[in-house]
C-alpha atoms as an extended CHARMM CRD file, in Angstrom:
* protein
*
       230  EXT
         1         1  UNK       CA              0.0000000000        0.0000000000        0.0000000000  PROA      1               0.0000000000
         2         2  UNK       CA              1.2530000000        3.2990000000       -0.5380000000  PROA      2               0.0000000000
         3         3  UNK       CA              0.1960000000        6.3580000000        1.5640000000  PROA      3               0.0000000000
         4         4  UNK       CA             -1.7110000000        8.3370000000       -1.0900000000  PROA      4               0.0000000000
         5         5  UNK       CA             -3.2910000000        5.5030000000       -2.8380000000  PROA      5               0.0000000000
         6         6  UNK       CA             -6.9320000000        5.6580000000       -3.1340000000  PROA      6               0.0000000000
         7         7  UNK       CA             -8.6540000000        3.3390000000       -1.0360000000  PROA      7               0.0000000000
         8         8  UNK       CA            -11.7540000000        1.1990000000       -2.9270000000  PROA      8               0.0000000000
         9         9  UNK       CA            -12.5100000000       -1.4340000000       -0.5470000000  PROA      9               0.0000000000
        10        10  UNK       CA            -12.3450000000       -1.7150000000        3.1390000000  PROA      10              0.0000000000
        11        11  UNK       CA            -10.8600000000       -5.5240000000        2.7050000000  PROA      11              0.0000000000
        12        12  UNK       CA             -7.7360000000       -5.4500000000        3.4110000000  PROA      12              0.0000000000
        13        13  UNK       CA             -5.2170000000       -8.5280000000        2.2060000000  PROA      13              0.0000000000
        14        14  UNK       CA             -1.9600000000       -9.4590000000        3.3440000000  PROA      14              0.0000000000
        15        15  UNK       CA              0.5290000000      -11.6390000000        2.3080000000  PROA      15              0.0000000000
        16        16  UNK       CA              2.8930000000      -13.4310000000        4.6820000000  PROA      16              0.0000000000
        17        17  UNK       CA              6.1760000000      -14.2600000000        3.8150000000  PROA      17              0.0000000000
        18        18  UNK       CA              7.4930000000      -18.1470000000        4.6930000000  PROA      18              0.0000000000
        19        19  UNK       CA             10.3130000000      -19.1580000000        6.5560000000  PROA      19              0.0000000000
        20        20  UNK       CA             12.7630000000      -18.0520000000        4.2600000000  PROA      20              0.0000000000
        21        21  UNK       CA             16.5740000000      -19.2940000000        3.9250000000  PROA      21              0.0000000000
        22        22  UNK       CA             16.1760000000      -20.4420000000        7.9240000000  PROA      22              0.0000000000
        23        23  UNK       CA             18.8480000000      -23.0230000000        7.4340000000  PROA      23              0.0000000000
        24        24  UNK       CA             22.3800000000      -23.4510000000        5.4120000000  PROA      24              0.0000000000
        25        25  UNK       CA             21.7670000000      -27.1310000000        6.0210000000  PROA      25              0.0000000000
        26        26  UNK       CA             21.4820000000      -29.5160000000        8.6910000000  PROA      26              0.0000000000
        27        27  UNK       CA             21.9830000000      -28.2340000000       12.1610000000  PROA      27              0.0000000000
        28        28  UNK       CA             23.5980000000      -24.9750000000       10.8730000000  PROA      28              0.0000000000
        29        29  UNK       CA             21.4930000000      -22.2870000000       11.1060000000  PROA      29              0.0000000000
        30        30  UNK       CA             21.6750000000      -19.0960000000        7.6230000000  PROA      30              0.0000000000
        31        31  UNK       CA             22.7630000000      -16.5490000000        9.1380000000  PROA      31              0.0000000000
        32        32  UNK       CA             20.1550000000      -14.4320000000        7.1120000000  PROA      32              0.0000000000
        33        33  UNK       CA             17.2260000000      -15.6880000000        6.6330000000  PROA      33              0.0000000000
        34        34  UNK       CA             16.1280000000      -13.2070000000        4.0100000000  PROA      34              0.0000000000
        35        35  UNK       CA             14.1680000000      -15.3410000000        1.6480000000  PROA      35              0.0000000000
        36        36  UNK       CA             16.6410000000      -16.3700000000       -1.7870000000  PROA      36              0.0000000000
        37        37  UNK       CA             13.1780000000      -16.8520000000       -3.8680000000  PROA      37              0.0000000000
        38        38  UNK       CA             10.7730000000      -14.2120000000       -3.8160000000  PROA      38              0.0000000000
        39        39  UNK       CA              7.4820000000      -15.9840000000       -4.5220000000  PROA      39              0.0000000000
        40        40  UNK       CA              5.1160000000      -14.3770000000       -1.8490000000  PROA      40              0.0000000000
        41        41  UNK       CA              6.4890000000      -10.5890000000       -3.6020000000  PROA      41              0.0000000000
        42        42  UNK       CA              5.4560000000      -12.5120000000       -6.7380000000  PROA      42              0.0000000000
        43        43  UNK       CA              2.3050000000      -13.6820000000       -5.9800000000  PROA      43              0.0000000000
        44        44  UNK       CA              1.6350000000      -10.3020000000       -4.9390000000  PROA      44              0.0000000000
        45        45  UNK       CA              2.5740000000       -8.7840000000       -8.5420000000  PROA      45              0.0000000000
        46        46  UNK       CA              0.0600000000      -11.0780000000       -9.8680000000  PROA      46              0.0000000000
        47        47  UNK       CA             -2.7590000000       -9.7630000000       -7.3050000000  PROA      47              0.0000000000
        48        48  UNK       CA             -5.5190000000       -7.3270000000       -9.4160000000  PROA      48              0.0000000000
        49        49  UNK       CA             -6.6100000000       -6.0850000000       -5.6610000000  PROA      49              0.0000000000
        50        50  UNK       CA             -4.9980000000       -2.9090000000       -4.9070000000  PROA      50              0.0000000000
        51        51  UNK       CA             -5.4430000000       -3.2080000000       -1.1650000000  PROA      51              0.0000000000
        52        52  UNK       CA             -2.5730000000       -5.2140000000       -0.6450000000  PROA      52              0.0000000000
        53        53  UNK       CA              0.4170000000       -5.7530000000        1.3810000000  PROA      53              0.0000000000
        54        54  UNK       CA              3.4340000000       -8.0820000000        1.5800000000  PROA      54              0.0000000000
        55        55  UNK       CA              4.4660000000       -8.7570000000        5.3690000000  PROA      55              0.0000000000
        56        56  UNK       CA              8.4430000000      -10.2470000000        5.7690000000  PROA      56              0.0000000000
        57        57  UNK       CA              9.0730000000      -12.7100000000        8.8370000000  PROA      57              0.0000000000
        58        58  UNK       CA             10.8540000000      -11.0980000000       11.6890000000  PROA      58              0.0000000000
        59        59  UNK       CA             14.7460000000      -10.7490000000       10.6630000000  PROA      59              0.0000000000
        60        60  UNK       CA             14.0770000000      -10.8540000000        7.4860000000  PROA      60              0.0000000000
        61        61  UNK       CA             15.6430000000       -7.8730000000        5.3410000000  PROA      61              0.0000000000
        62        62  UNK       CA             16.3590000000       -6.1580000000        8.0270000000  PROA      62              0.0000000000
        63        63  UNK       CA             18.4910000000       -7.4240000000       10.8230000000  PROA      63              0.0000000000
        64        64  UNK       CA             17.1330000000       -5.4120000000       13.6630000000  PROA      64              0.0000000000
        65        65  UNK       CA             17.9440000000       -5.4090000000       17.1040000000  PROA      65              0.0000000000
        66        66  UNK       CA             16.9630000000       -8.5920000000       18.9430000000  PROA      66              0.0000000000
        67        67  UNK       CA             17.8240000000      -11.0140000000       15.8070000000  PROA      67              0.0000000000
        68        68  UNK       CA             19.3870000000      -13.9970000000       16.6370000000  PROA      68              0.0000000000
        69        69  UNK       CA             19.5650000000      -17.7590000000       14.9160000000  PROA      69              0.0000000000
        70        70  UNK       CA             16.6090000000      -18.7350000000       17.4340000000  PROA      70              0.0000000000
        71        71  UNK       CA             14.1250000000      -16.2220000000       16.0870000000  PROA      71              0.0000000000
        72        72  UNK       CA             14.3080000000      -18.0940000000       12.4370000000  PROA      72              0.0000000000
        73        73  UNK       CA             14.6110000000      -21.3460000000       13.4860000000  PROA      73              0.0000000000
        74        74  UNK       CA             13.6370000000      -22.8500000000       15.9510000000  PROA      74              0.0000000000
        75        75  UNK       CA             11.5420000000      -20.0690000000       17.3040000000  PROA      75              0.0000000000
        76        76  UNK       CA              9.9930000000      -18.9560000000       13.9550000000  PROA      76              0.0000000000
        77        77  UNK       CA              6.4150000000      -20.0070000000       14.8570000000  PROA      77              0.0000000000
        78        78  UNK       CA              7.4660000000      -19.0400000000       18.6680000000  PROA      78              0.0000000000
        79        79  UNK       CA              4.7500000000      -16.9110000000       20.5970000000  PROA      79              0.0000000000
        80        80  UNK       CA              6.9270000000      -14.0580000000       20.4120000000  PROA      80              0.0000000000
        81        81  UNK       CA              6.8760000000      -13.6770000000       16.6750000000  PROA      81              0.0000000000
        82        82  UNK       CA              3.6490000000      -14.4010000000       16.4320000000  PROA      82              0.0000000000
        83        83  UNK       CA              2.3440000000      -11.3830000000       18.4240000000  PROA      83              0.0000000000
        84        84  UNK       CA              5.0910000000       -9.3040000000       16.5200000000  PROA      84              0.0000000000
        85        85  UNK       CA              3.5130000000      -10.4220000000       13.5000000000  PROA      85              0.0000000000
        86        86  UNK       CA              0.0010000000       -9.7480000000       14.6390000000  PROA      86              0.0000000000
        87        87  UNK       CA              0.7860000000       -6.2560000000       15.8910000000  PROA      87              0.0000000000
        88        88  UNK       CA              2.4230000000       -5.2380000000       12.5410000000  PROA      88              0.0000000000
        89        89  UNK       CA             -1.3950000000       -6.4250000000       11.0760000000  PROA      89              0.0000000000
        90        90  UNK       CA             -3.2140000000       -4.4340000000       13.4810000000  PROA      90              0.0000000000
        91        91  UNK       CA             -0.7320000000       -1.5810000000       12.7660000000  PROA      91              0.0000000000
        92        92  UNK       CA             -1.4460000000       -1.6580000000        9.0370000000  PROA      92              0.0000000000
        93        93  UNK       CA             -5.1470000000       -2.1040000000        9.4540000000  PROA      93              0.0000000000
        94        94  UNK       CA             -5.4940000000        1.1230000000       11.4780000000  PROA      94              0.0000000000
        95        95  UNK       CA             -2.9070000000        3.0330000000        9.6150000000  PROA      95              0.0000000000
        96        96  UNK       CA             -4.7530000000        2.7310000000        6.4760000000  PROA      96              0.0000000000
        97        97  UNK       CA             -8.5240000000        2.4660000000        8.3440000000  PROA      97              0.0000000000
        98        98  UNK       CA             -9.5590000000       -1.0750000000        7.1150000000  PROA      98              0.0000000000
        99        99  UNK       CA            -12.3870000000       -3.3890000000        8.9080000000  PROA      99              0.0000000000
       100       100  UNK       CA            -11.4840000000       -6.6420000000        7.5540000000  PROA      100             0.0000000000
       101       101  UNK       CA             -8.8350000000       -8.9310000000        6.9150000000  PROA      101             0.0000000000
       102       102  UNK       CA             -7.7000000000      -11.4230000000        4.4080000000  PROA      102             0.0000000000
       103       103  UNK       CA             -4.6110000000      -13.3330000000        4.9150000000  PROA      103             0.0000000000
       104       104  UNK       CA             -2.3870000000      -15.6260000000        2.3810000000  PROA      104             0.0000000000
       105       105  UNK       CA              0.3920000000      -17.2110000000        3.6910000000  PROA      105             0.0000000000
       106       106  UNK       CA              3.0200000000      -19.2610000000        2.3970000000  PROA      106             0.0000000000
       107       107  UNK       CA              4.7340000000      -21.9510000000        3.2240000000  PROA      107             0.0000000000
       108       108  UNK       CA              5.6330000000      -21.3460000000        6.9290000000  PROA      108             0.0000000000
       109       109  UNK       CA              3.9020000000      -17.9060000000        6.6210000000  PROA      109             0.0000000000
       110       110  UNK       CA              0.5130000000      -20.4380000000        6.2480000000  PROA      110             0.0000000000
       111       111  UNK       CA              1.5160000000      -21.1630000000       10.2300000000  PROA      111             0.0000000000
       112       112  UNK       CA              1.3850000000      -17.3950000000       10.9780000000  PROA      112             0.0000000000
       113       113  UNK       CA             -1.5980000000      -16.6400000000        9.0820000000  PROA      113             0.0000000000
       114       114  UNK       CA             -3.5620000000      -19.4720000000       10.5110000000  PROA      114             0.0000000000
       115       115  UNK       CA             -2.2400000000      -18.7210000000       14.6030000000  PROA      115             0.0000000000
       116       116  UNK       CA             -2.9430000000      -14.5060000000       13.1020000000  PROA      116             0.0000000000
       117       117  UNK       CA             -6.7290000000      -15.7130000000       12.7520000000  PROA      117             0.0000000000
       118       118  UNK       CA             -6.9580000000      -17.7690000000       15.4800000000  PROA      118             0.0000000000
       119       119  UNK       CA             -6.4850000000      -14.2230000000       17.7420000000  PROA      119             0.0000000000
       120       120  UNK       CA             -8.8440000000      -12.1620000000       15.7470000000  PROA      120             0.0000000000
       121       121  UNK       CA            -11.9960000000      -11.8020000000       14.9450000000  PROA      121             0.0000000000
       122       122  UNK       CA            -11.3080000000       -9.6880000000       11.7610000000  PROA      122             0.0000000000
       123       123  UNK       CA            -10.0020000000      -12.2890000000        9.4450000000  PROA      123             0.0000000000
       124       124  UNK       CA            -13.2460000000      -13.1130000000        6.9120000000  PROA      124             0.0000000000
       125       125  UNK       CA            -10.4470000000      -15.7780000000        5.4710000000  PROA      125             0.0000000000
       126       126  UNK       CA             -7.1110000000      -17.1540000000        4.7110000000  PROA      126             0.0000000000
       127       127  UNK       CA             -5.3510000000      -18.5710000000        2.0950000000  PROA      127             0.0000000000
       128       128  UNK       CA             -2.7450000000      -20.5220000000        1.7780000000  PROA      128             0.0000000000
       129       129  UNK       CA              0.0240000000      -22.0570000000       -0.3550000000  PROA      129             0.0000000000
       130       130  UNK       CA              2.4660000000      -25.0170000000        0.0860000000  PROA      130             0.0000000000
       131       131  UNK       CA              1.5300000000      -24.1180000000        3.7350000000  PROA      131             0.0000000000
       132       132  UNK       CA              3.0940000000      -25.8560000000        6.6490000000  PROA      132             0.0000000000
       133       133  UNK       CA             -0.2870000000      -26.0500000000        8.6720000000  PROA      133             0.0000000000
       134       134  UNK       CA              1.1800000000      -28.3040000000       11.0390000000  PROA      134             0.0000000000
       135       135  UNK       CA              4.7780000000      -27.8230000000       11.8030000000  PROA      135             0.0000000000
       136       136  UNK       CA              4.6020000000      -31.0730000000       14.5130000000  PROA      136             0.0000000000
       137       137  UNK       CA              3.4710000000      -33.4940000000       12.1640000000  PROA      137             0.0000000000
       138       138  UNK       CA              5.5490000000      -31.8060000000        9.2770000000  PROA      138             0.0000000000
       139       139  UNK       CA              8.6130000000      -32.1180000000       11.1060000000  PROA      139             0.0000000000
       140       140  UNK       CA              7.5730000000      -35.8820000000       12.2590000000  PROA      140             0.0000000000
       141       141  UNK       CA              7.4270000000      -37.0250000000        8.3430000000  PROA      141             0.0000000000
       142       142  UNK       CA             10.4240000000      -35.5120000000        7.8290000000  PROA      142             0.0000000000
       143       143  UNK       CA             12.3850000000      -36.8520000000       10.6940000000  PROA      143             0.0000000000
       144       144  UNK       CA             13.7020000000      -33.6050000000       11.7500000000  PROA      144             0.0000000000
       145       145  UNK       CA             14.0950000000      -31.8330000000       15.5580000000  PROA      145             0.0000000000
       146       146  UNK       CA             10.7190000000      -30.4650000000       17.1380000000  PROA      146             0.0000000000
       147       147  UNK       CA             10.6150000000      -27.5450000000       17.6190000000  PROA      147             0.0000000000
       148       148  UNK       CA              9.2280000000      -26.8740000000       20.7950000000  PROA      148             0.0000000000
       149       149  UNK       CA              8.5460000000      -23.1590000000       21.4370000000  PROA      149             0.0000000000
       150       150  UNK       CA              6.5710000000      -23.7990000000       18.3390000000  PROA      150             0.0000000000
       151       151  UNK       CA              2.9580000000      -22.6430000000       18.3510000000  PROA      151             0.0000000000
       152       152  UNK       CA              0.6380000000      -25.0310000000       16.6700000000  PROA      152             0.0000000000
       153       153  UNK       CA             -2.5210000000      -24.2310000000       14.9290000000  PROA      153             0.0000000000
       154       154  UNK       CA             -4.3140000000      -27.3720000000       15.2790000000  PROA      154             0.0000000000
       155       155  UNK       CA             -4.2460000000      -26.8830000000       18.8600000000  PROA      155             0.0000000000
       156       156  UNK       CA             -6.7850000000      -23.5780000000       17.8990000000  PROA      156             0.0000000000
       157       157  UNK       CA             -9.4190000000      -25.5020000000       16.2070000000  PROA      157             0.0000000000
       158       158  UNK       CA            -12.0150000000      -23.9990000000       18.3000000000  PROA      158             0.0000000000
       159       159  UNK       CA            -11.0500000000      -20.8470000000       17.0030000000  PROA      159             0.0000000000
       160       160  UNK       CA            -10.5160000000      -21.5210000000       14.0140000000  PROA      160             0.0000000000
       161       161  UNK       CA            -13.2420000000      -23.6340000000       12.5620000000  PROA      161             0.0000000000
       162       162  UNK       CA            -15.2830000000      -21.0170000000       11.4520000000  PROA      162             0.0000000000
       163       163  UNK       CA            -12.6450000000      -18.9940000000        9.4860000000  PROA      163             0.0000000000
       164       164  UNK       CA            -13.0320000000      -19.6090000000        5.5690000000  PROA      164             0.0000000000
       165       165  UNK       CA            -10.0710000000      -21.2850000000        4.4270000000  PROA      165             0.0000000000
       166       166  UNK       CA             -8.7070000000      -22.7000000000        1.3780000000  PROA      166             0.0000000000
       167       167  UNK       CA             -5.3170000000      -24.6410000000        1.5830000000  PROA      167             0.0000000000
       168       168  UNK       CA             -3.7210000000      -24.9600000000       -1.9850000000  PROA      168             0.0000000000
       169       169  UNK       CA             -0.4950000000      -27.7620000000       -2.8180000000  PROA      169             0.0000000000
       170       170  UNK       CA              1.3410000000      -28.9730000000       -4.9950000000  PROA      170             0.0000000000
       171       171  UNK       CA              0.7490000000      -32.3000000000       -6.3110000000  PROA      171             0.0000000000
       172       172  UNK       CA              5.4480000000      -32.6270000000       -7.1700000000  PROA      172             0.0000000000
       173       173  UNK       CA              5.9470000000      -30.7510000000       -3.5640000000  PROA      173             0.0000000000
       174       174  UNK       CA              8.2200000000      -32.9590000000       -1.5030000000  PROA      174             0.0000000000
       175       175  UNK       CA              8.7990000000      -30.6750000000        1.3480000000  PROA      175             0.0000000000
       176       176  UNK       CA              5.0020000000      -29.9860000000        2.1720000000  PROA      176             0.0000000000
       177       177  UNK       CA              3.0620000000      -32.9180000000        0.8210000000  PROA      177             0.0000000000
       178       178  UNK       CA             -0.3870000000      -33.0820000000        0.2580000000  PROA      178             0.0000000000
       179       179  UNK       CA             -0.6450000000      -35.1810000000        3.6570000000  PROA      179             0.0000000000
       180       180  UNK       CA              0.3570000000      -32.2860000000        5.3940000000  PROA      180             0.0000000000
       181       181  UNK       CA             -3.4900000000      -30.6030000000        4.0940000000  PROA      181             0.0000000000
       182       182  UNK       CA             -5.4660000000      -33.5770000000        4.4660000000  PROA      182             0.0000000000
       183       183  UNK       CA             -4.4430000000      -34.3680000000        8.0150000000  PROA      183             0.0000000000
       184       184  UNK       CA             -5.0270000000      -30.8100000000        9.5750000000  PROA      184             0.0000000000
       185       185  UNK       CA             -8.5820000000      -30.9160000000        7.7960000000  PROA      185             0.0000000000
       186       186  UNK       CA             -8.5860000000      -34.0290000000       10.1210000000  PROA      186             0.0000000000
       187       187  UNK       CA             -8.3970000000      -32.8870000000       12.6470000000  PROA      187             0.0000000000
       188       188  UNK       CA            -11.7380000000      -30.5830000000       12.7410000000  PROA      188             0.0000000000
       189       189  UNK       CA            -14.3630000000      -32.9770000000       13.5230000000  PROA      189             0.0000000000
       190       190  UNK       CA            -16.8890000000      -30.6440000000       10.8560000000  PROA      190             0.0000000000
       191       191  UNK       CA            -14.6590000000      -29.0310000000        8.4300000000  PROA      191             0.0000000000
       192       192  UNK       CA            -17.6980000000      -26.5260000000        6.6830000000  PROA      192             0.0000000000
       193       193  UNK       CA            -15.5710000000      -23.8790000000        6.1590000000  PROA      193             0.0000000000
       194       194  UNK       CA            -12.3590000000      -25.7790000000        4.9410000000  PROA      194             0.0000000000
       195       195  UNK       CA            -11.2260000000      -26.6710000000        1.3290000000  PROA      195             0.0000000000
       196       196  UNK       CA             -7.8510000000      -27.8800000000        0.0050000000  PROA      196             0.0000000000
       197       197  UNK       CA             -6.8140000000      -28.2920000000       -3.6100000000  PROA      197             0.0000000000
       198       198  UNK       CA             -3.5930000000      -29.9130000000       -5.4970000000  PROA      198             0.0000000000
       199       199  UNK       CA             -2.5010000000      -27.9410000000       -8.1450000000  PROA      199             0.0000000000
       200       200  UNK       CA             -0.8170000000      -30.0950000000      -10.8730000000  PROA      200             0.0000000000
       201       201  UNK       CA              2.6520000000      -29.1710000000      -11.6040000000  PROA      201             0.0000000000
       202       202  UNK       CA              3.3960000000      -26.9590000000       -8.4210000000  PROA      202             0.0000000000
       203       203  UNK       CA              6.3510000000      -28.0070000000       -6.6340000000  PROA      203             0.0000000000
       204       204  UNK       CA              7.3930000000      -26.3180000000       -3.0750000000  PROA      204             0.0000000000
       205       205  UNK       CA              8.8160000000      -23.1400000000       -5.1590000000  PROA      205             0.0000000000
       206       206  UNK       CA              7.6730000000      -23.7540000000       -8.7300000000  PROA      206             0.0000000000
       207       207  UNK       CA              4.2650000000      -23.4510000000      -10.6200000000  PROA      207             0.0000000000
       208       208  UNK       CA              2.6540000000      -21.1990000000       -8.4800000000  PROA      208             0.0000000000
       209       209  UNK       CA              2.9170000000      -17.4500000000      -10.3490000000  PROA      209             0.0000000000
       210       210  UNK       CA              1.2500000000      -18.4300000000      -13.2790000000  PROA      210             0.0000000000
       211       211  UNK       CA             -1.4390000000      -20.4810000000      -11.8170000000  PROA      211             0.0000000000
       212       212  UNK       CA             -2.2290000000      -17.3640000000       -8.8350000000  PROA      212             0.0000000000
       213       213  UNK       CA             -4.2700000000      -14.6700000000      -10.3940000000  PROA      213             0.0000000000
       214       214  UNK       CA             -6.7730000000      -17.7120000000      -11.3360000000  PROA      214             0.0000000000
       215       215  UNK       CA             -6.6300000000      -19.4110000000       -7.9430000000  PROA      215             0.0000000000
       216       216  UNK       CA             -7.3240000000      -16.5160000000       -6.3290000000  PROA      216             0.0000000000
       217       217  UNK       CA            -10.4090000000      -16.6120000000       -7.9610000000  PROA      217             0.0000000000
       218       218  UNK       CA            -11.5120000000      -19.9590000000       -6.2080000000  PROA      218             0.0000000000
       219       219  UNK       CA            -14.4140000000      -19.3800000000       -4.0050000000  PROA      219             0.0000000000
       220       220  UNK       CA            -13.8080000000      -20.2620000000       -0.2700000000  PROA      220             0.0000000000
       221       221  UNK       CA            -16.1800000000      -22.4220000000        1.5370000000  PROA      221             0.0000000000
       222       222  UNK       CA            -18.0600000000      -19.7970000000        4.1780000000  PROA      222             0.0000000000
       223       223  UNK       CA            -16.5360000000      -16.7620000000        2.8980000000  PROA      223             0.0000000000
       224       224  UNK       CA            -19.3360000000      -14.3420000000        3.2820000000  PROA      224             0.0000000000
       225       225  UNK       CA            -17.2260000000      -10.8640000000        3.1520000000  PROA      225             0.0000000000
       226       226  UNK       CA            -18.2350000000      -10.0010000000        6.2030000000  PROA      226             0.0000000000
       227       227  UNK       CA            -15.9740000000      -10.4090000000       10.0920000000  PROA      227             0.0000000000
       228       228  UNK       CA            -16.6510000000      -13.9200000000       11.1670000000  PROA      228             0.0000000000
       229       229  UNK       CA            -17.9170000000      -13.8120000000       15.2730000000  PROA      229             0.0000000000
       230       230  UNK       CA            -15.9560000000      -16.6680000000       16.9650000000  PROA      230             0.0000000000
């Protein structure tokens, strides 16, 4: 969004960055974890809406004070960054005088959006892609550490089984399958307001820019436009 940009809706959509370049490789943290491939910004570029905005991951771009390997590894879905995330939403909201929210996340950023919405009562719905909806049973199939300061939105269902959702993947992804999708729509015992779709093609990084402007165009189960009441 830019300052003097005339306002046309008062739906306001966000895109959240993912996790970025967290790690160099095994147990040796980046030690920037500025994002190498630009997809979310991307996305974005393909977005006809013109009340948008692209939200980076704490750390990322700019190395503030506070940084350290913790915040984009193992603490990257931490409570911590997810209020810091949150507050930088509520920020942009009332800077630029918007009622509602819609969120797209990617990859990890589909963990922030989803924990986001389970605080708020704002967010008419959230999209997301490749999105690690379950970072516990993600990093189970992948054999890798938990990640225990790691906030966990299946452990919001309450909260969040009313917020229109649509979860997209991709069919060649290795790094978030499709099981990843169908077993967090598991876990809501009534799953109205929850859709998932495999795009053919899409890998973890690839397939997704061309494919966006008409997925965004894929209704969402629930979606009503107006603030959900939880």
């Amino acid at each position: 969004m830019q300052p003097d940009q005339p306002i046309k809706s008062d739906i306001f959509r966000i895109y959240i960055e993912g996790d970025g370049k967290a790690w160099m490789r095994s147990g040796r943290p980046s030690p920037d974890p500025t994002p190498v491939n630009r997809l979310v910004h991307q996305l974005m570029l393909q977005d006809p809406k013109p009340e948008i905005a692209y939200l980076a991951r704490p750390c990322q771009f700019s190395m503030e004070k506070g940084c350290t390997p913790h915040t984009w590894t193992f603490g990257r879905y931490s409570n911590s960054v997810a209020n810091s995330m949150n507050d930088a939403i509520s920020s942009l909201k009332h800077q630029y005088k918007f009622k509602t929210l819609e969120l797209v996340g990617y990859s990890g950023g589909a963990t922030i959006a989803l924990l986001i919405a389970a605080r708020r009562d704002d967010v008419i719905s959230v999209r997301t892609i490749a999105g690690n909806l379950d970072p516990a049973f993600t990093n189970h199939f992948h054999r890798v550490s938990p990640m225990p300061d790691a906030l966990n939105p299946i452990r919001h269902i309450n909260e969040l089984k009313q917020v229109p959702q649509i979860h997209f993947y991709g069919k060649k992804d290795s790094v978030i399958t499709g099981d990843v999708s169908r077993h967090y729509v598991s876990r809501f015992p009534e799953p109205h307001c929850i859709k998932t779709m495999a795009i053919e093609g899409a890998n973890h990084h690839d397939g997704w820019t061309t494919e966006w402007a008409e997925l965004l165009e894929k209704e969402i189960p629930c979606h009503t436009k107006k603030a959900h009441i939880k």
